[in-house]
NULUM-254250 format. One record per residue (C-alpha): x, y, z negated; residue in three letters. Coordinates in steps of 0.25 Angstrom, whole numbers, plus 2048, in hexadecimal, padded with zeros to 3 digits. Last residue first. Example, Ala and Ser with C-alpha at 12.3 -4.5 7.8 and 13.67 -1.06 7.14 Angstrom:
BEGIN
8377FC7E3SER8317EE7E1ALA
end
This chain:
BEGIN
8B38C27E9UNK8AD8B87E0UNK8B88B87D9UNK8B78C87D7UNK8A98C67D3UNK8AA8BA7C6UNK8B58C27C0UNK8AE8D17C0UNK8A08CA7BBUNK8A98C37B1UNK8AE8D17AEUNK8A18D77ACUNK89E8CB7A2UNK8AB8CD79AUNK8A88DB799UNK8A18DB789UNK8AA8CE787UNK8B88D7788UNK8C08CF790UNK8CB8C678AUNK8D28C0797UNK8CF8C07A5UNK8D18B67B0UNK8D18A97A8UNK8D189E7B3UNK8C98917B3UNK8BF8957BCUNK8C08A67BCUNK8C18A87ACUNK8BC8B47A3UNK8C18B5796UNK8B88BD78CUNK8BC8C477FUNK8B18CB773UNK8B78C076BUNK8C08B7773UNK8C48B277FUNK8B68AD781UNK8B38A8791UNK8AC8AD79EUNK8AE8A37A7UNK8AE8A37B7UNK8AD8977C2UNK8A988D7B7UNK8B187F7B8UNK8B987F7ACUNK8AD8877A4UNK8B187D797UNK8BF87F799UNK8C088F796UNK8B688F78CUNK8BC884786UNK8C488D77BUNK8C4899784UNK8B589D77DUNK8A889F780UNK8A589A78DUNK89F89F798UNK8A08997A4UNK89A89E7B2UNK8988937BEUNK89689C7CAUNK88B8977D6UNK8838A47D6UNK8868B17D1UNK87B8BC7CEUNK8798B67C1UNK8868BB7BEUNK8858C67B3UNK8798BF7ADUNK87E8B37ABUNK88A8B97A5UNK8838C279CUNK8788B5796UNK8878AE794UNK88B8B978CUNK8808B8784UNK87F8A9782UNK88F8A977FUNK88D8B5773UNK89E8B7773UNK8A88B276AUNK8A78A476CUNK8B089A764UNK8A689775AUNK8A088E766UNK896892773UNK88F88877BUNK897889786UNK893890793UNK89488D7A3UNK88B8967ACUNK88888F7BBUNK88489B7C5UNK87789A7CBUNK8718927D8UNK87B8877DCUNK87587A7DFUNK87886C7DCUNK88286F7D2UNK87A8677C6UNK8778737BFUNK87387B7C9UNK8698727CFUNK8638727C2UNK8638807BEUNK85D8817CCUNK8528767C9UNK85087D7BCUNK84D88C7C2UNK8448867CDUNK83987F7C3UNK83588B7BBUNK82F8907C8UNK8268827C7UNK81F8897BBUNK8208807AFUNK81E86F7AEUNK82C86E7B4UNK8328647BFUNK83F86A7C5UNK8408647D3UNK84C85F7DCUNK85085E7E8UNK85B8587EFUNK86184D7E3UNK86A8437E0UNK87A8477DFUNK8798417D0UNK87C84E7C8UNK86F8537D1UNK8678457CBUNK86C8497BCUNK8688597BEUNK85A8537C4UNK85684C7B7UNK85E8537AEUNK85A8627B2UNK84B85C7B6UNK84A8577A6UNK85386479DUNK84986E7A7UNK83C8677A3UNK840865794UNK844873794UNK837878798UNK82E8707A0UNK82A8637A4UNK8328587ACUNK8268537B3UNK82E84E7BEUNK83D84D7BEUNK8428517CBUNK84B84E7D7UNK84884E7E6UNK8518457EDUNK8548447FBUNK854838804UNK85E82F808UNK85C81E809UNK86581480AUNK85E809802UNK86B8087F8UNK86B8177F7UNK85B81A7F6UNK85C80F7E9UNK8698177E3UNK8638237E5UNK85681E7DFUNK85D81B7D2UNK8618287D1UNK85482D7D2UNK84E8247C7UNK8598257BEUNK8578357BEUNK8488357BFUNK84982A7B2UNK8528317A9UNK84B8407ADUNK83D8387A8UNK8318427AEUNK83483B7BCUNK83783C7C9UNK83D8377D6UNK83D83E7E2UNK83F83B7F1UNK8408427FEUNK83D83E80BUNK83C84081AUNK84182F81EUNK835827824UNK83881E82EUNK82E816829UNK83780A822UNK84181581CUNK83381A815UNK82F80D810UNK83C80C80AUNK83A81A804UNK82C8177FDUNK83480D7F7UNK83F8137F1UNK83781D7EAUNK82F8137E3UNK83B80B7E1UNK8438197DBUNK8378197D1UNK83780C7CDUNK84680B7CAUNK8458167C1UNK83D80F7B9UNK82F80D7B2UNK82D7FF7B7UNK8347F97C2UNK82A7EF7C8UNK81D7F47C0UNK8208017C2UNK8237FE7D1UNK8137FA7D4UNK80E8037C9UNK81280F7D2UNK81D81B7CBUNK8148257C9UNK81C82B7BBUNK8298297C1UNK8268327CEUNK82B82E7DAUNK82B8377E7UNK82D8337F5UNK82C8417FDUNK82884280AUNK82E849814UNK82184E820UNK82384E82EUNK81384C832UNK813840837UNK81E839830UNK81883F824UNK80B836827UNK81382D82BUNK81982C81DUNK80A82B815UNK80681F81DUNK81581881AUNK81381A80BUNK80281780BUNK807809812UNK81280880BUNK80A80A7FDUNK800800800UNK
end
C-alpha cells in the first residue's frame, strides 16, 4: 500500500517539476517499523531509507531529507546513522537539520544549538531550522549563533573572554560590552579579552587581536600572538584597539 501511494505521489512531482521532501519524524514513526525496530534511531533512518530505494527505482532523485526529534541524543544518532545507511547504499541527498518541538527560551536554544551544533562539527548538514515555541523571527538570531559557532558561516566577529579571577584589575563584562560595541561593525574577526597576562595571552592563541590586563588601570594589546603596545592607560585602550584593529586592516 505505501509503494503504490509512494510511487502515485512522485509522478505527480515528475509531472509538474516538484522536489520532495522525505521527512521523519520520531514521534509518527509507523507501527509496521515500531514494531521491528522499536523506539530507535534505526527506525527512523529505515523509514527514510525506504521511501528513497523506491525513489532510485522510479528514477526519482529531487530530494531532500530530514530527521527530527524532541530528543537531541536521539535526532543526532539517528541522522548519523542515516549517513552511514545512505553511504553503503550510495546515495546523496542533502540534509535538512533540526530538533522538532525544541521549546522556548534557554532550554530551546541550549537543544537546537546541541542537536544541529553536534551534526555541523560532524561535516552533516545543508539546512537547518531552529524549532522554538516563540515568534518565528526569534528563530533567525539562534541559527546564525549556531552557524557561527560551528565555523559553517561567518556573519559576526567571534569574541573570546575568560571568566574573570582575583588577577583582574579591570570590570571584564563592561569592558567586553565596549568592545563589542566599538567593533560591531566588523565582521569575520576573533576578539579576546582577557583579564590578565598570566594565560590571558595563551588562552586567545588563535584570536586575531587581544585586549589584555597588564596591570591596574594598564592594558596590552596584542595582533595574533604578538604584543604590540604595552601599558596603556584603560580609559584609551578601547580607542587604541579600534586604531590597531584599522591599520592591519589597511
Amino acid at each position: 500500500m505505501l509503494r503504490e501511494k509512494f510511487i502515485h505521489f512522485l509522478n505527480i512531482c515528475k509531472k509538474h517539476g516538484t522536489a520532495v521532501r522525505i521527512g521523519v519524524n520520531h514521534g509518527s514513526l509507523s507501527e509496521r517499523m515500531m514494531n521491528r525496530y522499536g523506539d530507535t534511531p534505526e527506525g527512523m533512518a529505515e523509514s527514510c531509507l525506504e521511501l528513497l530505494r523506491i525513489c532510485r527505482e522510479e528514477n526519482f532523485d529531487q530530494i531532500v531529507i530530514s530527521l527530527k526529534a524532541s530528543n537531541t541524543v536521539l535526532m543526532i544518532n539517528a541522522v548519523r546513522l542515516l549517513v552511514k545507511k545512505m553511504d553503503l547504499e550510495d546515495f546523496h541527498f542533502p540534509l535538512h537539520l533540526g530538533v522538532t518541538e525544541a521549546g522556548d527560551g534557554e532550554d530551546g536554544r541550549i537543544k537546537s544549538a546541541i542537536g544541529i551544533g553536534a551534526l555541523l562539527a560532524d561535516g552533516i548538514g545543508d539546512t537547518i531550522r531552529v524549532s522554538l515555541s516563540e515568534s518565528p523571527e526569534n528563530e533567525i538570531p539562534v541559527a546564525f549563533g549556531i552557524l557561527q559557532a560551528a565555523r559553517a558561516r561567518i556573519t559576526k566577529n567571534d569574541y573570546i573572554a575568560c571568566p574573570s579571577c582575583g588577577r583582574t584589575l579591570f570590570d571584564l563584562q563592561s569592558t567586553l560590552k565596549k568592545v563589542r560595541e566599538a567593533t560591531s561593525y566588523l565582521k569575520g574577526l576573533k576578539i579576546a579579552v582577557m583579564g590578565c597576562i598570566v594565560n590571558g595571552p595563551g588562552e586567545m592563541a588563535d584570536a586575531d587581536f587581544g585586549y589584555v590586563g597588564a596591570g591596574k588601570g594598564k592594558i596590552s594589546l596584542y595582533k595574533g600572538k604578538i604584543c604590540l603596545e604595552k601599558n596603556i592607560p584603560e580609559e584609551m585602550a578601547v580607542e587604541k584597539l579600534l586604531e590597531l584593529i584599522e591599520k592591519c586592516r589597511m
